[in-house]
MMTF fields as JSON, N, C-alpha, C and O atoms, coordinates in Angstrom:
{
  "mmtfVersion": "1.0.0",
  "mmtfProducer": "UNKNOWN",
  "numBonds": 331,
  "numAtoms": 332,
  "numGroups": 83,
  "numChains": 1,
  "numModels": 1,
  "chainsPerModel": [1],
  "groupsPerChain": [83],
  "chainIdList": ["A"],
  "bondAtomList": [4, 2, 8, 6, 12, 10, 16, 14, 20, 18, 24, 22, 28, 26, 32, 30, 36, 34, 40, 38, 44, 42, 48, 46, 52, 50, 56, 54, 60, 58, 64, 62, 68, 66, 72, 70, 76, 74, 80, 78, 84, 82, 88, 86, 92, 90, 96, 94, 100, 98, 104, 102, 108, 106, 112, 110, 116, 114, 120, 118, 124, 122, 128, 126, 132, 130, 136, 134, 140, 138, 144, 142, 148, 146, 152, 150, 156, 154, 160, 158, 164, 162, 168, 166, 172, 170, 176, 174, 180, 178, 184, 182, 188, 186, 192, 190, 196, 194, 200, 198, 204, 202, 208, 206, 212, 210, 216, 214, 220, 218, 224, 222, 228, 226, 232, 230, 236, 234, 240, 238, 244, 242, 248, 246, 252, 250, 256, 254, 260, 258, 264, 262, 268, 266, 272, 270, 276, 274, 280, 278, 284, 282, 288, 286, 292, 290, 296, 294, 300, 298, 304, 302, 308, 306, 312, 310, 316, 314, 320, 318, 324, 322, 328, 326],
  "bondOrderList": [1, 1, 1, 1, 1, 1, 1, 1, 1, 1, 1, 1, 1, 1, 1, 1, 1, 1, 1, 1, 1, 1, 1, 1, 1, 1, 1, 1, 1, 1, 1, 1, 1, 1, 1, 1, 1, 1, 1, 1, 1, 1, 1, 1, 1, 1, 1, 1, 1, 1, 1, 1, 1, 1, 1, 1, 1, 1, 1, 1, 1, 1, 1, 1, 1, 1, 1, 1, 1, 1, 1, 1, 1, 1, 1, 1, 1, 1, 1, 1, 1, 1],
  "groupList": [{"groupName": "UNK", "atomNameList": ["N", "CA", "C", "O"], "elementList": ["N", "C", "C", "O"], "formalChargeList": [0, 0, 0, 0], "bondAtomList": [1, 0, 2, 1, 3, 2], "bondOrderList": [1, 1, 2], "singleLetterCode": "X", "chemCompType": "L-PEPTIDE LINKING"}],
  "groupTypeList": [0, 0, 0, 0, 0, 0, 0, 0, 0, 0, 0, 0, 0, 0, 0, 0, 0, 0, 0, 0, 0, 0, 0, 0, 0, 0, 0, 0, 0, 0, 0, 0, 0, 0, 0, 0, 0, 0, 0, 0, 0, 0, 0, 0, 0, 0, 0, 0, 0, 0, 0, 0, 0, 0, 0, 0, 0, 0, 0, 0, 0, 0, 0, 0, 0, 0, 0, 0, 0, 0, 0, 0, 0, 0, 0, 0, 0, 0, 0, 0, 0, 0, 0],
  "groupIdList": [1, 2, 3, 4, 5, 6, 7, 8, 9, 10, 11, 12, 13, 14, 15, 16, 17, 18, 19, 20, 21, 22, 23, 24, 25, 26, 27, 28, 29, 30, 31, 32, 33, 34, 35, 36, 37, 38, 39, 40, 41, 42, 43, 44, 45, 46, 47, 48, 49, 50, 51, 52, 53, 54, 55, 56, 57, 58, 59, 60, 61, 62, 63, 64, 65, 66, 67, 68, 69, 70, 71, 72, 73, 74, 75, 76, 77, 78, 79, 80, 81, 82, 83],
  "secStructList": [7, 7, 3, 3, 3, 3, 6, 6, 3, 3, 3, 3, 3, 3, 3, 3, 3, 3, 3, 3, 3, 3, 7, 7, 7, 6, 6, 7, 7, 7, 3, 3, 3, 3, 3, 3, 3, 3, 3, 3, 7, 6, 6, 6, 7, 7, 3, 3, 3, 7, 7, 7, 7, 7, 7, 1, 1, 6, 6, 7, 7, 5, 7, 2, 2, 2, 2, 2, 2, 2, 2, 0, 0, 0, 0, 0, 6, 6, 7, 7, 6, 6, 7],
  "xCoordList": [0.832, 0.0, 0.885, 1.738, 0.577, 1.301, 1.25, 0.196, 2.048, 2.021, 2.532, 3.603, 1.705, 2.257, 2.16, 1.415, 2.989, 2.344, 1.937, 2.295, 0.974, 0.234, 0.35, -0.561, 0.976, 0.828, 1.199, 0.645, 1.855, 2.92, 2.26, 2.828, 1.253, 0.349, 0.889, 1.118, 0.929, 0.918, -0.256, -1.095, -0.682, -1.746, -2.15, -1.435, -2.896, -2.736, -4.274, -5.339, -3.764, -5.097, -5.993, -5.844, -7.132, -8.727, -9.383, -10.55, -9.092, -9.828, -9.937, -9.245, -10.748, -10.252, -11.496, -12.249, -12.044, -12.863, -12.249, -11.109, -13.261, -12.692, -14.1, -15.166, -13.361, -13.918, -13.977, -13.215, -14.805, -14.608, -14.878, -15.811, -13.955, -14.907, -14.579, -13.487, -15.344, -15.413, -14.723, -14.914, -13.859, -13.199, -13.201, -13.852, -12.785, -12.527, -11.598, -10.951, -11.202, -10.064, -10.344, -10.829, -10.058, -10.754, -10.946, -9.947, -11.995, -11.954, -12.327, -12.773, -11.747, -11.443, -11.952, -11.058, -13.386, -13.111, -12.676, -12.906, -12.072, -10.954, -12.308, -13.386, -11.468, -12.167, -10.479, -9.36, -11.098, -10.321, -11.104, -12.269, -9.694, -9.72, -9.469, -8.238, -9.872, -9.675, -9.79, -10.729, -8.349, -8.106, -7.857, -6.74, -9.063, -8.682, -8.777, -9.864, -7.623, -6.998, -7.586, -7.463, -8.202, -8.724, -7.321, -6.801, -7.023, -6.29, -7.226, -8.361, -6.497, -7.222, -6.104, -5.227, -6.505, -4.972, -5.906, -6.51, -5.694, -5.917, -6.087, -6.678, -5.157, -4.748, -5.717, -5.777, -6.597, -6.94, -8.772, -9.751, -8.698, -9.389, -9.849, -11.064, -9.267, -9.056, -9.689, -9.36, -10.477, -10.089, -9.522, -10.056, -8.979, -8.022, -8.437, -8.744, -8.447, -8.962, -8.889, -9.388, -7.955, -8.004, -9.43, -10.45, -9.4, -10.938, -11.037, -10.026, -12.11, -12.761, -11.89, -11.659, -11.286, -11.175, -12.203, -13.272, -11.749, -13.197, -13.691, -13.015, -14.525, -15.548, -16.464, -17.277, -16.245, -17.182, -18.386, -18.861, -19.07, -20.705, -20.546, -19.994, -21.326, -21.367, -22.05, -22.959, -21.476, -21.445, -21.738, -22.968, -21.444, -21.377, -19.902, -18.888, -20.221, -18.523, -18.011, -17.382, -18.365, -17.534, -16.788, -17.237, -15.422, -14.042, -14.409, -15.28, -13.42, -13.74, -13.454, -14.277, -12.523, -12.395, -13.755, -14.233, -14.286, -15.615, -16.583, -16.876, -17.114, -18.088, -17.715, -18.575, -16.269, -15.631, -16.237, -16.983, -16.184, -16.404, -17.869, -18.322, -18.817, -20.392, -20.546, -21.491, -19.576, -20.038, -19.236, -19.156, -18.82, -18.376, -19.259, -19.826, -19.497, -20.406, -22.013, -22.913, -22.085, -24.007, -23.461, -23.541, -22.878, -22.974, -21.824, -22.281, -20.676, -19.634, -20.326, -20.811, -20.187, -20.975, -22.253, -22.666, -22.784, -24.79, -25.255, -26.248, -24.493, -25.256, -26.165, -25.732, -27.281, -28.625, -27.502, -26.669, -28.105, -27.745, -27.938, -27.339, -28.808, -29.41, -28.498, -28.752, -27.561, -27.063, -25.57, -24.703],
  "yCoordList": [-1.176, 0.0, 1.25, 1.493, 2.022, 3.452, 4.394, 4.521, 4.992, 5.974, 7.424, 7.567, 8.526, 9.899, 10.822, 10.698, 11.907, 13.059, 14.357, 14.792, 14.728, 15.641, 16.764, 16.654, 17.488, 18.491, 17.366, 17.027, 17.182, 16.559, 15.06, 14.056, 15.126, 13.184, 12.373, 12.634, 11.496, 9.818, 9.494, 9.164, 9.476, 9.441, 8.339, 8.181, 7.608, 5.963, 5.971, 6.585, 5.048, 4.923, 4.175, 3.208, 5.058, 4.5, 4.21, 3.979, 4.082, 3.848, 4.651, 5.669, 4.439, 5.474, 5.735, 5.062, 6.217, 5.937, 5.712, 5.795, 5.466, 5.362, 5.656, 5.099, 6.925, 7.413, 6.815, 5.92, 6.363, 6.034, 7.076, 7.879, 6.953, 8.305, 7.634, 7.117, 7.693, 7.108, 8.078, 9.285, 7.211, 8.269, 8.004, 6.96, 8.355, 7.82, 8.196, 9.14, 7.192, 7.635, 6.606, 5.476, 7.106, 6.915, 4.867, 4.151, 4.458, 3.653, 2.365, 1.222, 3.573, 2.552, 2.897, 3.43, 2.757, 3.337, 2.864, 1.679, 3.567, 3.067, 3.65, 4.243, 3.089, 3.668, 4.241, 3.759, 5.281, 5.794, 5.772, 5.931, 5.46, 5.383, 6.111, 6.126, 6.894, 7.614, 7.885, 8.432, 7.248, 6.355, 7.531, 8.045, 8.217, 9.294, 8.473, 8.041, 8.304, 7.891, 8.589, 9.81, 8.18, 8.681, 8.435, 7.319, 8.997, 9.556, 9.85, 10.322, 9.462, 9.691, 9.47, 8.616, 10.642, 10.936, 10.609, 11.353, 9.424, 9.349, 9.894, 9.494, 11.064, 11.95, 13.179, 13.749, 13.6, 14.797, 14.389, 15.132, 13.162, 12.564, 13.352, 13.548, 13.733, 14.187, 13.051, 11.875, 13.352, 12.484, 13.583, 14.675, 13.342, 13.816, 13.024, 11.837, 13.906, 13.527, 14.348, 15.473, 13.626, 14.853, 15.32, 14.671, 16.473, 17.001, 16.225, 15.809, 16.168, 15.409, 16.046, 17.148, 16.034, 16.09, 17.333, 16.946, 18.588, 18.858, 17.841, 17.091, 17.867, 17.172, 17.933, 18.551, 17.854, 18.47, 18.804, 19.929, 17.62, 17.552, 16.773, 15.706, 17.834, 17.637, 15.818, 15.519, 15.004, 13.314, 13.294, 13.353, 13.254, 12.702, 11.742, 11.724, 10.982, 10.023, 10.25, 9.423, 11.3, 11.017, 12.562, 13.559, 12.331, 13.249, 13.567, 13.115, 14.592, 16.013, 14.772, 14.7, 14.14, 12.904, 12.917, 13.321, 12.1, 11.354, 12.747, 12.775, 13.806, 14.75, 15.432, 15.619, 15.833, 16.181, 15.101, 15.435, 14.206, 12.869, 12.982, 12.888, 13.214, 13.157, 14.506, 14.608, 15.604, 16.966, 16.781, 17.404, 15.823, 15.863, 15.065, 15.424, 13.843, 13.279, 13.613, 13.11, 14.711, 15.291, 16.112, 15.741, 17.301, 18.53, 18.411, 18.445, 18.307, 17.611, 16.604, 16.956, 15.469, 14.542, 14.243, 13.528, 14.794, 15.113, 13.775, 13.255, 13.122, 11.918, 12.134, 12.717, 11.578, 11.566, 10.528, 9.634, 11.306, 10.752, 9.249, 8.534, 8.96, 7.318, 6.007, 4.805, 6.54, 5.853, 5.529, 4.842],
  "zCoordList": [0.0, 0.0, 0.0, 0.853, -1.07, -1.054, -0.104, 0.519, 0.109, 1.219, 0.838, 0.247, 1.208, 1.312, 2.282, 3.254, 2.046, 3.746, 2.784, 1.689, 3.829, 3.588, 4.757, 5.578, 4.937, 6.092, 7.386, 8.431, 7.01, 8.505, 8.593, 9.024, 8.207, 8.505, 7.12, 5.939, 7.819, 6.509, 5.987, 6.825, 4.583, 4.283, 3.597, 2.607, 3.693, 3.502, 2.095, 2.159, 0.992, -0.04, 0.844, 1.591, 0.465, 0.932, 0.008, 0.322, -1.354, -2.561, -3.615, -3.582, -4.722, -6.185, -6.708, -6.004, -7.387, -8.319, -9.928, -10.384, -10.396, -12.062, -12.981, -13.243, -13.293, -15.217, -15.766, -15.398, -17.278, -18.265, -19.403, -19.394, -20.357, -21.479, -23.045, -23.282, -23.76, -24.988, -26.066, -26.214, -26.784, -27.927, -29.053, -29.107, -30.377, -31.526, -31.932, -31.478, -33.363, -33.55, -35.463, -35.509, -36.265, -37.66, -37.407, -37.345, -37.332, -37.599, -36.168, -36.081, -35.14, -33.949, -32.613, -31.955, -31.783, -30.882, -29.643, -29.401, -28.772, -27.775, -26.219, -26.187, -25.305, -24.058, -22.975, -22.8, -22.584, -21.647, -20.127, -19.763, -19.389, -18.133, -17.254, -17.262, -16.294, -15.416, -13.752, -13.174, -13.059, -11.906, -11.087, -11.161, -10.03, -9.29, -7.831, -7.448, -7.094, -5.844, -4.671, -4.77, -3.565, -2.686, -1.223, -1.248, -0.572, 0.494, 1.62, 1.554, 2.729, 4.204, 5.325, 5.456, 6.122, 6.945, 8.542, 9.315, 8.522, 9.92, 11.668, 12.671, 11.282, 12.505, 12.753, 13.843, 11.464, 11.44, 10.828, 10.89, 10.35, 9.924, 8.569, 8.529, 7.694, 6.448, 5.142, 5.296, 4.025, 2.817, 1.539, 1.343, 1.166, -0.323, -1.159, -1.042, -2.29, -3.584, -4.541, -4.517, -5.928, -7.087, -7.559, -7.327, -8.221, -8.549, -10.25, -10.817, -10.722, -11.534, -12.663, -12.165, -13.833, -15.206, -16.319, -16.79, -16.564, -17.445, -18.309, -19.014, -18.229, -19.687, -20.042, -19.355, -21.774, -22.563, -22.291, -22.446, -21.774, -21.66, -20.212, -19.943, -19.291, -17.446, -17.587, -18.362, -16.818, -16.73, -18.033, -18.016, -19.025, -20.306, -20.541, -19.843, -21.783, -21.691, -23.347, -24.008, -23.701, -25.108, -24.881, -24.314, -25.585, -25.81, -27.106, -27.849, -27.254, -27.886, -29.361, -30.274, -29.338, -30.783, -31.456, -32.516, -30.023, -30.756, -31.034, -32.229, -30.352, -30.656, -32.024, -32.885, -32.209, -34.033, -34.635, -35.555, -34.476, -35.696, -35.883, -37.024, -34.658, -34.951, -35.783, -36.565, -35.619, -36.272, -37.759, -38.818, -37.306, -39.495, -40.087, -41.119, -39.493, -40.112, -40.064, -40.737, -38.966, -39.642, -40.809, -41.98, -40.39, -40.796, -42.472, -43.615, -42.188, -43.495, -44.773, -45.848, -44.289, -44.704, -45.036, -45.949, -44.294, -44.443, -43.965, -44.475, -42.884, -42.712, -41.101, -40.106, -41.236, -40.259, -38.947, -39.094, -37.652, -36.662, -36.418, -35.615, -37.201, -36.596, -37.538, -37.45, -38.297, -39.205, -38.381, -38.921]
}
């Protein structure tokens, strides 16, 4: 188990959450992961935690890849969303 200090305490992992966000890339789409580490300092009784990532669209999961690719293919291309 990893360990860090934070203002004089040892701060021990209490758990993470994890992102997912959907991307593209011509042909292929991939998934991204996003592993934010939770911290808790026992002494002060503290939890730490990085803050969330912007994203495009508030809890949405697609990257700026995939939203270009839907706007070339309506608007560029002329193709209907349902295709």
């Amino acid at each position: 188990m990893r360990r860090r200090k934070f203002a004089g305490c040892q701060l021990q992992r209490s758990g993470e959450d994890v992102s997912e966000k959907l991307d593209y890339m011509p042909g292929v789409f991939t998934v991204e992961r996003h592993v934010r580490g939770k911290w808790a300092c026992r002494q002060s009784e503290t939890l730490i935690q990085a803050p969330v990532p912007p994203q495009l669209i508030d809890k949405g999961i697609p990257t700026a890849g995939l939203l270009a690719h839907v706007m070339v293919a309506k608007f560029a291309d002329h193709l209907p969303l349902y295709r």
